[in-house]
C-alpha positions as CSV (number, residue, x, y, z in Angstrom):
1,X,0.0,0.0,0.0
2,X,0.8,3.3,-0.9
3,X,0.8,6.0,1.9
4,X,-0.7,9.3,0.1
5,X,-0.6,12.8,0.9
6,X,-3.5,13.4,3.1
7,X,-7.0,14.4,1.7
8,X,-9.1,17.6,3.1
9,X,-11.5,15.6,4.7
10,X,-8.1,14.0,7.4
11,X,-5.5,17.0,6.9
12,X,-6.1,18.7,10.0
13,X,-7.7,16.2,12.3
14,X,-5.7,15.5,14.9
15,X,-4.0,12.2,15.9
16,X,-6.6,10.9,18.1
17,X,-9.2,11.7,15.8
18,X,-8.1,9.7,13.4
19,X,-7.2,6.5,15.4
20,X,-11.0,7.3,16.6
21,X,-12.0,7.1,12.6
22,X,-10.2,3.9,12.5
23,X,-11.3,1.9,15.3
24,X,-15.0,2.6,14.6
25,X,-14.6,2.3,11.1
26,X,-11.7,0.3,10.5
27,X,-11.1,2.4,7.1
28,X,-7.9,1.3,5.9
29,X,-7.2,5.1,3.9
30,X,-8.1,6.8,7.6
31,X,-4.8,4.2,9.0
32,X,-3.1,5.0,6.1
33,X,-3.2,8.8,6.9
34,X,-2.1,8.1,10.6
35,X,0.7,6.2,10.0
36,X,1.8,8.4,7.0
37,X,2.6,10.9,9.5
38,X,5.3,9.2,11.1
39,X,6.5,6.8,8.4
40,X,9.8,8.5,7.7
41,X,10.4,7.6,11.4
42,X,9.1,4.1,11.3
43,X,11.5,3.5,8.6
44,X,14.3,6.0,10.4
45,X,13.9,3.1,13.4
46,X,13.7,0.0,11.2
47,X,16.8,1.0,9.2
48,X,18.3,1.9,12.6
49,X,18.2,-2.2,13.6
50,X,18.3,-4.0,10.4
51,X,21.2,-1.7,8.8
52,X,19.7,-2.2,5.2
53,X,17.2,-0.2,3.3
54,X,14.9,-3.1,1.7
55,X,14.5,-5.1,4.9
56,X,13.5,-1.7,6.4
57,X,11.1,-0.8,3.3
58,X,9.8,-4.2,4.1
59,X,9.7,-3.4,8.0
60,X,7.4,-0.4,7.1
61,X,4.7,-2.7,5.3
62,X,4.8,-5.3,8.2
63,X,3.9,-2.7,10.9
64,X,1.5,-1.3,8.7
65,X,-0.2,-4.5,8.0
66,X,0.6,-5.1,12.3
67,X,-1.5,-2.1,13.2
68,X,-4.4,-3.1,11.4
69,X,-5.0,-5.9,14.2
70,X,-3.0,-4.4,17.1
71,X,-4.5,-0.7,17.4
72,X,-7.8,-1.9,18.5
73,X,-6.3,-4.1,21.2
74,X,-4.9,-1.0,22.5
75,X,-5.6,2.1,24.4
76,X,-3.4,4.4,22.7
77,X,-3.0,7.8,24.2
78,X,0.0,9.3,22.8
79,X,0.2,7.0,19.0
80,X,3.3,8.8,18.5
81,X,5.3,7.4,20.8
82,X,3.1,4.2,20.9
83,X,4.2,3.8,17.2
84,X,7.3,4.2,17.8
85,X,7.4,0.8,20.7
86,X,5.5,-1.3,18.4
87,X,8.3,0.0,15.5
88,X,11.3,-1.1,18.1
89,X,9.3,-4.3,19.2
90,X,9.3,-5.4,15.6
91,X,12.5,-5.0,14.5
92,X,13.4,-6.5,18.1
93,X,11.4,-9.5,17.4
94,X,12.9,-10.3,13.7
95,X,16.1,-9.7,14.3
96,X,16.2,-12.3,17.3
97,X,13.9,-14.7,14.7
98,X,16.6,-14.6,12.1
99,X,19.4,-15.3,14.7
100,X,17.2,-18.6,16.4
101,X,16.7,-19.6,12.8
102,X,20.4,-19.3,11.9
103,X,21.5,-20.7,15.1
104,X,18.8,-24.0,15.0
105,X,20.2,-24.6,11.6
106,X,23.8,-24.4,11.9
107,X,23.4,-26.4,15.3
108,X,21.7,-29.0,13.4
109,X,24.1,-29.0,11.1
110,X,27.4,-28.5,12.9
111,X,26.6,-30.7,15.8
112,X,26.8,-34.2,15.3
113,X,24.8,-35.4,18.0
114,X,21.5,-33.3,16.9
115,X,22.7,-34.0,12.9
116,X,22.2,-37.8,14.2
117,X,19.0,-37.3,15.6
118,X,17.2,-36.1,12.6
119,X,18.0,-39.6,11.1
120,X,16.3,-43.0,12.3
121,X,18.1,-45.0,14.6
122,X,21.5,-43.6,14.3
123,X,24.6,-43.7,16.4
124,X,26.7,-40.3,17.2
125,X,29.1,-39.4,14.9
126,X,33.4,-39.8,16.6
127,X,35.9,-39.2,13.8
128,X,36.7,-37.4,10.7
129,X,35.8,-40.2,8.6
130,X,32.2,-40.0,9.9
131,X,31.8,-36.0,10.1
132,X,33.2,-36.1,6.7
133,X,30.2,-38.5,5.7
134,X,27.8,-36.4,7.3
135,X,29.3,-33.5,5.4
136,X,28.8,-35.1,2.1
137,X,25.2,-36.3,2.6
138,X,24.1,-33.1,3.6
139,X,25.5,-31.6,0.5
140,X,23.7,-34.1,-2.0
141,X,20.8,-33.9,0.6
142,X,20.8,-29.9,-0.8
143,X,21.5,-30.4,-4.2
144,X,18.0,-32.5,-4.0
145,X,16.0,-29.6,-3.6
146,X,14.1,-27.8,-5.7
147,X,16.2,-24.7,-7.1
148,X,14.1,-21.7,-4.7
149,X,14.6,-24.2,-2.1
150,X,18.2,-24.6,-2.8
151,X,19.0,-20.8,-3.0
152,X,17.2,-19.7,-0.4
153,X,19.1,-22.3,2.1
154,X,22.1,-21.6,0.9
155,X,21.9,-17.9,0.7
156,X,20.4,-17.7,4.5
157,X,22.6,-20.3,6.3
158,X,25.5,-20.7,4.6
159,X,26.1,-16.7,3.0
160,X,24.3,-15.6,5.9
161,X,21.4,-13.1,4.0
162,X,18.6,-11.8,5.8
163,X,15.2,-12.6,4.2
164,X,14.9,-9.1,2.1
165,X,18.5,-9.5,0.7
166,X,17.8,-13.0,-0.4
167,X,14.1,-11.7,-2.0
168,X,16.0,-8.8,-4.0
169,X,18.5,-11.6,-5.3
170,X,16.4,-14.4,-6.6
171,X,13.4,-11.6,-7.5
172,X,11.2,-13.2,-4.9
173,X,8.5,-11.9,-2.3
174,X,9.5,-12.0,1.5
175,X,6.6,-14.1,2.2
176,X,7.9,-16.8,-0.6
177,X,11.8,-16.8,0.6
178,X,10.2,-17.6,4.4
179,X,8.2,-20.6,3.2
180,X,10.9,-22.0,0.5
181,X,12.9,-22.0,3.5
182,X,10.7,-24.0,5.8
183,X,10.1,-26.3,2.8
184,X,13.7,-26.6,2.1
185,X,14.1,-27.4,5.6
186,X,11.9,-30.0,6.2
187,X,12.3,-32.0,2.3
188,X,16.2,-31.5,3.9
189,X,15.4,-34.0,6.9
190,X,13.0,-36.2,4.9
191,X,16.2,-36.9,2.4
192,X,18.4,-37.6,5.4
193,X,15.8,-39.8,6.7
194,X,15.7,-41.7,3.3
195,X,19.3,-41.9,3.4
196,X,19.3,-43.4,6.6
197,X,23.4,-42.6,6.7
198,X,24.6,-44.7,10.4
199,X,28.2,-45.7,11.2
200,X,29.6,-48.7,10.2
């Protein structure tokens, strides 16, 4: 959505009145007024966190869409300020999402014990020969998936992207890179399941 210069009808109505509008009307052009007020600082705070300018673009969308539900959960007397918590409580919340994602993963990967456990009936993993196995089946394991699948795993865990960088490079929607990365994930521990890789 597009956040336009104000019309006549919202120009000079004050904060309050609008979030009033809103909540008894739920007109989405009435939010969109609000929250153009103060988008530069949404965006000032979401580039502030993530450090890059698409994943704060994005940011800005995603608390839009978040306001939609959240503002009439709340009683909001100062939506300035208000706006400005839910902005730092976002960007709070993905950044620790993509770190637990990152750090699941590579634990899963790295650790031989957990890397065992995704397989059926395996034993854990003591020597080179072994880890190098492990290595090697999770490679061809990869190589299985389909090709959004493939890049998207690759790009997040192993070169360490966030989601927006990965959506500009493969010309993808947030939304998509999120699920091909759940997908790729789980059709990742149904092939090592199949493989059913156990020391010898």
């Amino acid at each position: 959505m597009l956040f336009k210069t104000p019309g006549k009808k919202t120009r000079n109505k004050a904060d309050e009145e609008l979030l009033n509008e809103f909540r008894s009307g739920g007109d989405l052009e009435v939010l969109a007024e609000l929250y153009s007020r103060y988008v530069h600082l949404v965006y000032g705070v979401c580039l502030k966190y993530f450090k890059n300018r698409e994943e704060s673009k994005d940011g800005v969308m995603q608390i839009f869409e978040k306001l939609i539900i959240e503002i009439p959960k709340h009683k909001i007397e100062n939506y300035k300020n208000w706006l400005h918590v839910v902005t730092k409580n976002y960007c709070l919340m993905q950044l620790r999402s993509d770190k637990s994602e990152k750090e699941k993963f590579s634990e899963w990967i790295n650790n031989p014990a957990v890397f065992m456990e995704t397989v059926t009936d395996l034993h854990p993993l003591d020597n080179d020969e072994d880890s190098g196995l492990m290595d090697k089946t999770l490679e061809d394991c990869i190589e299985r998936l389909n090709a959004d699948q493939k890049n998207c795993i690759r790009q997040f865990y192993f070169e360490n992207r966030c989601y927006s960088e990965i959506a500009v490079n493969l010309a993808l929607d947030v939304k998509k890179v999120k699920s091909y990365l759940q997908n790729g994930k789980r059709n990742l521990k149904i092939c090592l399941k199949e493989k059913n890789v156990r020391k010898r």
